[in-house]
C-alpha positions in Angstrom: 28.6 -0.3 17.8 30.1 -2.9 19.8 28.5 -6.8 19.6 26.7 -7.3 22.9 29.2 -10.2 24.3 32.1 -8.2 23.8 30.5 -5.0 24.6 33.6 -2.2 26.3 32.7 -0.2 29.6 31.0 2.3 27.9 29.1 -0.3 26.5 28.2 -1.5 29.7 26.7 0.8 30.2 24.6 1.3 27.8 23.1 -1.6 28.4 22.2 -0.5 31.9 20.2 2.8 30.4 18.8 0.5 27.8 17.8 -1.8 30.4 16.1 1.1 32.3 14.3 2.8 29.2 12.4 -0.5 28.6 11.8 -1.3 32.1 10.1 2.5 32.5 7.9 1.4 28.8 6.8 -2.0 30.3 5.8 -0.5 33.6 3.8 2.2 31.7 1.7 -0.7 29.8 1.5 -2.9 32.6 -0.2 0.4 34.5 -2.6 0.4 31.7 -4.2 -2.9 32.9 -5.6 -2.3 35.9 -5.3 1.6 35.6 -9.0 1.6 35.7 -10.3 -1.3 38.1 -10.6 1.2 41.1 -12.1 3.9 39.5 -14.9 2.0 37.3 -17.4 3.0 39.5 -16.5 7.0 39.2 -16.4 6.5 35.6 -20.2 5.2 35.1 -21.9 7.8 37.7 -19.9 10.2 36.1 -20.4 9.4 32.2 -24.4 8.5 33.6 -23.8 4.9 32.2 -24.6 1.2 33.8 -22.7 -1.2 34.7 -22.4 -3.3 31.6 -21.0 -0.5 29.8 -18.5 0.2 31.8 -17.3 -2.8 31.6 -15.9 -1.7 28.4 -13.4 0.3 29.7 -11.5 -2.7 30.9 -12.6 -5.0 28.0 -11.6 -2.8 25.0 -8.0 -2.7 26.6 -7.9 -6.5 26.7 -9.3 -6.9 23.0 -6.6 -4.3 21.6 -4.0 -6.4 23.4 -4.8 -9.1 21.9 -5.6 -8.4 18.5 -2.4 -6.1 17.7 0.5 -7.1 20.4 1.4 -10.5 17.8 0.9 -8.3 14.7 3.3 -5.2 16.3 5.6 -8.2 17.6 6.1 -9.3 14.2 6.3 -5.9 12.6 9.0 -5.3 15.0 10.9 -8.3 13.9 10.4 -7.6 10.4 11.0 -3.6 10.1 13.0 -2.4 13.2 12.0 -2.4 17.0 12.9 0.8 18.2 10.8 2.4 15.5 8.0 0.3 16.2 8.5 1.4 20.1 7.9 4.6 19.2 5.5 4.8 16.9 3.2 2.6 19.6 4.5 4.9 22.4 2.8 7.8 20.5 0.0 5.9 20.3 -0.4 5.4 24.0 0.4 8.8 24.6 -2.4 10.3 22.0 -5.1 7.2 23.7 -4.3 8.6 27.5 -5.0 11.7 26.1 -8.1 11.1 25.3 -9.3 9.5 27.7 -8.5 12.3 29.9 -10.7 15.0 28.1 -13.3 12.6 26.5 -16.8 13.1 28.2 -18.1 10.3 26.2 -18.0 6.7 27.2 -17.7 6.0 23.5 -14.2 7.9 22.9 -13.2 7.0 26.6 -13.5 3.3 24.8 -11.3 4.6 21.7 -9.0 5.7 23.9 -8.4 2.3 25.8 -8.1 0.9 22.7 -5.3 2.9 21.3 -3.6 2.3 25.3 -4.0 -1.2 24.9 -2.4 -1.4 21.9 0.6 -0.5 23.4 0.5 -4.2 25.3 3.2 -4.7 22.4 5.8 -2.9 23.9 6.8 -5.5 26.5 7.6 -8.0 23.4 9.0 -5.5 21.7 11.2 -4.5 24.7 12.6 -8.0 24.7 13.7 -8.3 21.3 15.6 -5.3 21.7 17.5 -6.6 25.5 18.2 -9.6 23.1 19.8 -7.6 20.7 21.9 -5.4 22.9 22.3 -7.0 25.8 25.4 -9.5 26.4 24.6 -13.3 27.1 25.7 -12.8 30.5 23.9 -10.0 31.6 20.6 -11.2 29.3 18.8 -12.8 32.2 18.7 -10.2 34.6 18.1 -7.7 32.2 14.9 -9.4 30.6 13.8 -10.4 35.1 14.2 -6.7 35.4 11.8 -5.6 32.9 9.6 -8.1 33.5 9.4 -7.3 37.1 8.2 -4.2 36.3 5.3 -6.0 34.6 3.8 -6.8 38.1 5.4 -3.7 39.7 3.4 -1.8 37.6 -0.1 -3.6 37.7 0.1 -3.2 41.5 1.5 0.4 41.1 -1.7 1.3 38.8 -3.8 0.4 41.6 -1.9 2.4 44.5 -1.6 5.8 42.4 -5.2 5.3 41.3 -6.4 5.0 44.6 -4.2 8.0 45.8 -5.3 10.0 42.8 -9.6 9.7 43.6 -9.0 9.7 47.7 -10.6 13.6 48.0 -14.1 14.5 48.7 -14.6 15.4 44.9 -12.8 12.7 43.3 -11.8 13.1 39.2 -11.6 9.6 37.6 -9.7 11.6 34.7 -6.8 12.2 37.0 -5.6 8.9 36.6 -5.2 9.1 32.6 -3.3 12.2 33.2 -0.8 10.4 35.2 -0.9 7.6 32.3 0.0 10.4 29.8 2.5 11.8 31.9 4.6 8.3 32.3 3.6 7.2 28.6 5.2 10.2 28.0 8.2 10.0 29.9 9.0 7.1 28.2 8.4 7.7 25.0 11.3 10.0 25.6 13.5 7.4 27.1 13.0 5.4 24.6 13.8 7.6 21.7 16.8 8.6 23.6 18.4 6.1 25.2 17.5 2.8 22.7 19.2 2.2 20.2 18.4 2.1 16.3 17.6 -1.8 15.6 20.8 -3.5 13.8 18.9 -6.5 12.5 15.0 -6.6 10.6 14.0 -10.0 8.4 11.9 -7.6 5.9 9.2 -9.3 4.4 5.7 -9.2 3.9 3.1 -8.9 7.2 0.7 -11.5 6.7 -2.3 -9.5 6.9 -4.8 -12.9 6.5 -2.9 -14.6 9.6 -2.9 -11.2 12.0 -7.2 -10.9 11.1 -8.0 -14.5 11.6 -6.3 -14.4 14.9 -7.4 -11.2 15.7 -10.5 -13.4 15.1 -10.1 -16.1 17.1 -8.5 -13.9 20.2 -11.3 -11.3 20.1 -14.2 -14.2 20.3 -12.4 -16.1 22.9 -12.1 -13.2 24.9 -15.4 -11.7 24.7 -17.3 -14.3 26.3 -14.7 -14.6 28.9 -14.7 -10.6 29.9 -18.7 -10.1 29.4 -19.9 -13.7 30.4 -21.0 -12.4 33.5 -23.2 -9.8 32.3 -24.5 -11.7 29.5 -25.0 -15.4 31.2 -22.5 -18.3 31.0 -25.1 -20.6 29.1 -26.6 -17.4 26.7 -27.1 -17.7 23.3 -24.4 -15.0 22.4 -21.7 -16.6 24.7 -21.6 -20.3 23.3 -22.0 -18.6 19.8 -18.3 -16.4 20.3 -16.9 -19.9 22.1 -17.8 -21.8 19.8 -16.5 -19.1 16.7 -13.5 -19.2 18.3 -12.8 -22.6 17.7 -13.9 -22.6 14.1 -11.6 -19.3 13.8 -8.8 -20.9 15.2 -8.6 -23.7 12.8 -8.8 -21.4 9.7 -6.0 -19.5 11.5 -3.7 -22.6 11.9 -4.9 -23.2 7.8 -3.8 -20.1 7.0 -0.6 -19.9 8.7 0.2 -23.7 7.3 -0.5 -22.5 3.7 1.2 -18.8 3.5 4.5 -18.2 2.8 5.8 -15.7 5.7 2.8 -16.8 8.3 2.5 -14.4 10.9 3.3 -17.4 13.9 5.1 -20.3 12.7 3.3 -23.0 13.5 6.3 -25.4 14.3 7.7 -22.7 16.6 4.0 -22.2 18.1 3.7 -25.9 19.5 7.4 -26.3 19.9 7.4 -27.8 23.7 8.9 -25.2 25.5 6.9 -22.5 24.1 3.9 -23.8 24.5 4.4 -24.7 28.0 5.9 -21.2 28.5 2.7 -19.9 27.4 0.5 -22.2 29.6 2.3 -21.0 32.6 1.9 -17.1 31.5 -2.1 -18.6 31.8 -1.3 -19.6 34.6 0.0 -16.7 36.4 -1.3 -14.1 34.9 -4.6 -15.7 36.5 -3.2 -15.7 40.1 -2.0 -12.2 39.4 -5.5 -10.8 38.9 -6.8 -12.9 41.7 -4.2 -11.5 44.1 -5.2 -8.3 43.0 -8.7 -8.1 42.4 -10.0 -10.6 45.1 -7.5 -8.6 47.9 -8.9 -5.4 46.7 -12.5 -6.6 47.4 -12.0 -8.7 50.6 -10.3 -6.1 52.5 -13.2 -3.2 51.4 -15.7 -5.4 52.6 -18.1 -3.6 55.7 -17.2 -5.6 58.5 -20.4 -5.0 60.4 -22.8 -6.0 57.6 -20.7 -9.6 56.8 -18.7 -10.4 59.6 -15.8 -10.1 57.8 -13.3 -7.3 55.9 -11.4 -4.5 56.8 -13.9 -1.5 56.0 -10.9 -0.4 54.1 -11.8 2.8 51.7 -10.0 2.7 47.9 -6.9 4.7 49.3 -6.5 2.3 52.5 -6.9 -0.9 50.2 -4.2 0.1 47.7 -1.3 2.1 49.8 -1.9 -0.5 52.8 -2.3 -4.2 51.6 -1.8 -3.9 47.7 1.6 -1.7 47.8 3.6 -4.1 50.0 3.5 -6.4 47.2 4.1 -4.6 44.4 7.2 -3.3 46.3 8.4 -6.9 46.7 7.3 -8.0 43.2 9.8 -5.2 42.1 12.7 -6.1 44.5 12.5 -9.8 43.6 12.6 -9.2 39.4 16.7 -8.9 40.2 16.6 -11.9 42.2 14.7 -14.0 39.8 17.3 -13.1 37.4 20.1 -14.4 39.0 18.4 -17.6 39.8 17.6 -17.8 35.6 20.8 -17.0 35.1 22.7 -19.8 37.5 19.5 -22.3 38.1 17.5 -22.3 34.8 14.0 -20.9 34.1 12.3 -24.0 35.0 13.8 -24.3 38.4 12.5 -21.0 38.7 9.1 -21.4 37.8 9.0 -24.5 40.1 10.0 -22.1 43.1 7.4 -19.6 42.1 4.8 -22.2 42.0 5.7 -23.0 45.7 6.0 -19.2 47.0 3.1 -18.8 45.1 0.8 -21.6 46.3 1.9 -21.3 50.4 0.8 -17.6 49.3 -2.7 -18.1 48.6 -2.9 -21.1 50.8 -2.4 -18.9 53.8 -4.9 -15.8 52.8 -7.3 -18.3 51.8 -7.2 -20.0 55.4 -6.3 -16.7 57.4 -8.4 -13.4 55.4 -9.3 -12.3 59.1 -5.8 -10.9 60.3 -4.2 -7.7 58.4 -0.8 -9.1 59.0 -1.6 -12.1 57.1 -3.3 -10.9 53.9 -0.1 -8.5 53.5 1.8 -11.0 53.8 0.5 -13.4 51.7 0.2 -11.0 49.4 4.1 -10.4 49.7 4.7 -14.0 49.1 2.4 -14.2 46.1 4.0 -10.5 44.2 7.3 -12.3 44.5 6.0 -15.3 42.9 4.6 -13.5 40.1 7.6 -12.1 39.6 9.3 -14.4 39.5 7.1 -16.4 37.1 7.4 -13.3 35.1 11.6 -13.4 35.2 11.3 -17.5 33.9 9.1 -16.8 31.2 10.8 -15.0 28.2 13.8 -16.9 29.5 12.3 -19.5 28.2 11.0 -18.3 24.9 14.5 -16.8 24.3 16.4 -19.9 24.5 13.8 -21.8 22.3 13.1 -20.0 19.1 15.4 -18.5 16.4 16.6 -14.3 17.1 13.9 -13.1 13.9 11.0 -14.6 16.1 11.5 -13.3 19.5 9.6 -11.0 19.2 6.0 -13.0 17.6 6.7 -15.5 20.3 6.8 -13.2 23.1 4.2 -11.2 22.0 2.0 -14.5 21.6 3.5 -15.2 25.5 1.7 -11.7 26.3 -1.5 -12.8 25.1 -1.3 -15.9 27.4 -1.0 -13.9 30.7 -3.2 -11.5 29.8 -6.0 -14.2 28.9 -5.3 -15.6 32.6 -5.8 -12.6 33.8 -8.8 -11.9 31.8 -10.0 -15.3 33.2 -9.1 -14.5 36.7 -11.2 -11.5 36.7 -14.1 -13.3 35.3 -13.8 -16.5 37.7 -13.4 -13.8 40.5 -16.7 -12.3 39.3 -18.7 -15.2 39.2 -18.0 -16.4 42.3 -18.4 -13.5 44.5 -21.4 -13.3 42.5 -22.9 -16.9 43.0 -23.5 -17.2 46.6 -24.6 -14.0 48.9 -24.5 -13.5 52.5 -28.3 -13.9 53.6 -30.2 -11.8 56.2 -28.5 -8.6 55.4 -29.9 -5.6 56.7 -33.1 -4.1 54.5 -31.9 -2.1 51.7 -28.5 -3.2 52.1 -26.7 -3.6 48.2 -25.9 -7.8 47.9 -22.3 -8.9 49.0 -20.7 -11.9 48.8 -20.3 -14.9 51.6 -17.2 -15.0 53.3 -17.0 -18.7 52.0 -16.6 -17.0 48.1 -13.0 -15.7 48.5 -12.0 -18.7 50.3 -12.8 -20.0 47.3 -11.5 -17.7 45.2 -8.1 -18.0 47.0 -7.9 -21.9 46.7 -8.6 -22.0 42.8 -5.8 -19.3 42.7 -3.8 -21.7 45.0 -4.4 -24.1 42.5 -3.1 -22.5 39.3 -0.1 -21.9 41.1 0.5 -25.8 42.2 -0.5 -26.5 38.0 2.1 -23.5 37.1 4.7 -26.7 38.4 3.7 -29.5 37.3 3.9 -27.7 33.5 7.6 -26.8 34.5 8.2 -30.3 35.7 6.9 -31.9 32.9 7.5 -29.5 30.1 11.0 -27.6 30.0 13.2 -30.6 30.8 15.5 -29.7 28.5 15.6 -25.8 29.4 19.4 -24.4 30.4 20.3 -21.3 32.3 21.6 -18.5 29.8 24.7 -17.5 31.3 27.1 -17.5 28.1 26.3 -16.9 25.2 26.8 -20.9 24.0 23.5 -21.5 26.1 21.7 -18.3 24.8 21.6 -19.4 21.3 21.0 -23.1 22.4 17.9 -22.7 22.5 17.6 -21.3 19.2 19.3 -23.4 17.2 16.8 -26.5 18.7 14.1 -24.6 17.4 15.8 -23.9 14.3 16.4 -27.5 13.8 12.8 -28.3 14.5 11.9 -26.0 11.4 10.8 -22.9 12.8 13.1 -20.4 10.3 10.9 -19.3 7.6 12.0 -19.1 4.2 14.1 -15.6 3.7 13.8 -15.0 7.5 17.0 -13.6 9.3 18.2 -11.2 6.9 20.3 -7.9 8.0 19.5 -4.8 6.4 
């Protein structure tokens, strides 16, 4: 096989089905977060449960994520990504399945579980474009399946919404369509990727994946079910609190052991860390985009005075699909400005488009013209955001640890988006429109998602002052000099672990 910089037509393009295989797997994954948002009220009349149990469905996801997307990241690294791919695409595929035919609430949670853990793919997928992909062609490859990371989020919600718009709507509809792409590209992938050329071997450091595992799972907890069990309870200062103590016996650990699951050095090396604060970042004002449109434009306009009346189907096809389109057409774009500008200029334009976004729905929610597009200005920021990112992480840490440091990158935005549900959440939830009507359910003042917006806003003005002060010393990646930059400054700051970087 041909080296990726000096890779002949044929070669070419090869990289282009590559390219799409992975895009098609990280679109399927990203579908897998917000798959269930519209249909979580279906889902508890139909399974007789309350509302706090529900809230499962989306949390077990989210937990899965986090606990195996660094330990399948590093597996990848260590014993061959393409084989990894697979085996978590079966996964996915046997999870959607389940949850299709489950009439339990308990296996319907097994079987987000087993979806979730396919949250790995997208590091996975990166590694690989790393691999096969020439310098040249690196960054738009990587924008493009990242794109598809908010393409499909958005997507989820659309086809959801289409799926449960009938009289006698069938929550389990949805999971058949999961199964169906899941499938698909477990196909592509098999087919059209590549066998990995280079694995470090070595031993997985079992005491490093469970104490983060750890310290992810109680950090997230309180964050996802703090709403339901009180922001000052008992149980949710405990799991804060265990989450600390967990994380310093992780950083122990990984100091002490020999082949540590995340090198520490790598972990706090500038532009990673910053990279991963902005994936925070974003991934916060994705779920706010999503999830605070979704419930502004639903709202019954004769009860609060404002809102659209807009049913499930209406919200989705008519103010969330717009931008998911754009989020999709802009993942090219954002790779060409990588490519010739840098990731950091780029994040600082996507924290611009991003801010004017949700500074113009949160002063002007009343006009349908506005939140669409506002909401077109925001998908393209995510995007964006979402193209800079593993640019970053690629030109900072050695080729054996892309895929750990992506896969820890993961975990950032999908604990922003974790917090962006929760913050959405509590403060819909913390002021009510008075006077409603006698047996009317509670809804939110007008004054909440105004709110909502602005704190969004807000994340997105932070997402550039981390560029600006963080990822000085970030380059474009258009040769393949400046690809392995990056690398070799990480390198030097002792991120290689001893025995890493072997080829079997």
């Amino acid at each position: 096989m041909s080296s990726p910089a000096t890779a002949a037509p044929g070669g070419q393009r090869n990289e282009t089905v590559i390219v799409f295989a992975l895009s098609l797997a990280a679109m399927v994954v990203s579908m897998m977060q917000t798959l269930v948002v519209p249909i979580l009220g279906l889902i508890q009349k139909d399974l007789g449960t309350s509302s706090a149990n529900v809230s499962w469905v989306t949390t077990a996801t989210l937990l899965s994520a986090a606990v195996f997307t660094p330990l399948l990241g590093r597996f990848g690294d260590q014993h061959g990504k393409k084989k990894t791919l697979v085996g978590v695409l079966i996964v996915m595929v046997a999870g959607s399945v389940l949850a299709a035919l489950t009439h339990s609430l308990l296996w319907l949670i097994v079987g987000r579980v087993l979806q979730g853990a396919a949250t790995a793919i997208f590091p996975l997928a990166l590694s690989v474009l790393r691999e096969e992909v020439r310098p040249a062609k690196l960054p738009g490859a990587m924008a493009m399946v990242s794109g598809t990371l908010a393409f499909g989020s958005g997507l989820a919600l659309v086809a959801t919404g289409l799926l449960t718009s009938g009289d006698d709507p069938d929550y389990r509809s949805a999971f058949w369509l999961a199964t169906g792409l899941a499938a698909l590209a477990l196909i592509a992938v098999a087919l059209l990727v590549p066998a990995t050329r280079e694995t470090t071997g070595g031993r997985t450091d079992v005491l490093g994946a469970l104490s983060l595992a750890a310290t992810l799972v109680l950090l997230l907890l309180p964050i996802t079910q703090g709403h339901e069990w009180g922001w000052s309870s008992g149980r949710t200062i405990g799991c804060f609190v265990g989450a600390v103590v967990m994380a310093a016996i992780w950083t122990l650990v990984e100091r002490k052991v020999r082949e540590p699951l995340v090198d520490m050095k790598m972990f706090v090396h500038p532009p990673v860390l910053f990279a991963n604060l902005s994936g925070l970042l974003v991934g916060f004002g994705s779920f706010a985009l999503f999830i605070g449109v979704s419930y502004l434009v639903q709202m019954p306009s004769k009860i609060t005075g404002y809102g659209f009346d807009a049913t499930v189907l209406r919200a989705s096809v008519e103010y969330l699909l717009p931008s998911t389109i754009v989020s999709l057409l802009a993942a090219p774009v954002g790779g060409q400005l990588v490519r010739h500008k840098g990731p950091r200029l780029v994040l600082i334009l996507a924290s611009v488009i991003g801010t004017a976004g949700f500074a113009w729905i949160a002063l002007d929610h009343e006009h349908t013209v506005s939140v669409i597009a506002a909401g077109m200005l925001v998908g393209a920021a995510i995007s964006f955001g979402y193209a800079a990112m593993p640019a970053v992480i690629v030109s900072s840490v050695p080729h054996h640890q892309t895929g750990i440091a992506n896969g820890i990158n993961s975990i950032s935005r999908s604990t922003g988006s974790a917090i962006g549900s929760a913050m959405i959440t509590t403060v819909l939830a913390s002021k009510s429109i008075e006077h409603l009507p006698p047996g009317a359910p509670k809804l939110p003042a007008e004054s909440q998602f105004t709110l909502t917006f602005v704190i969004a806003g807000i994340a997105f003005v932070l997402v550039a002052a981390v560029a600006g002060l963080g990822l000085r010393t970030i380059r474009g990646l258009g040769s393949a000099d400046s690809a392995v930059a990056g690398s070799s400054t990480a390198a030097e700051a002792g991120s290689a672990t001893a025995g890493a970087g072997r080829t079997r």
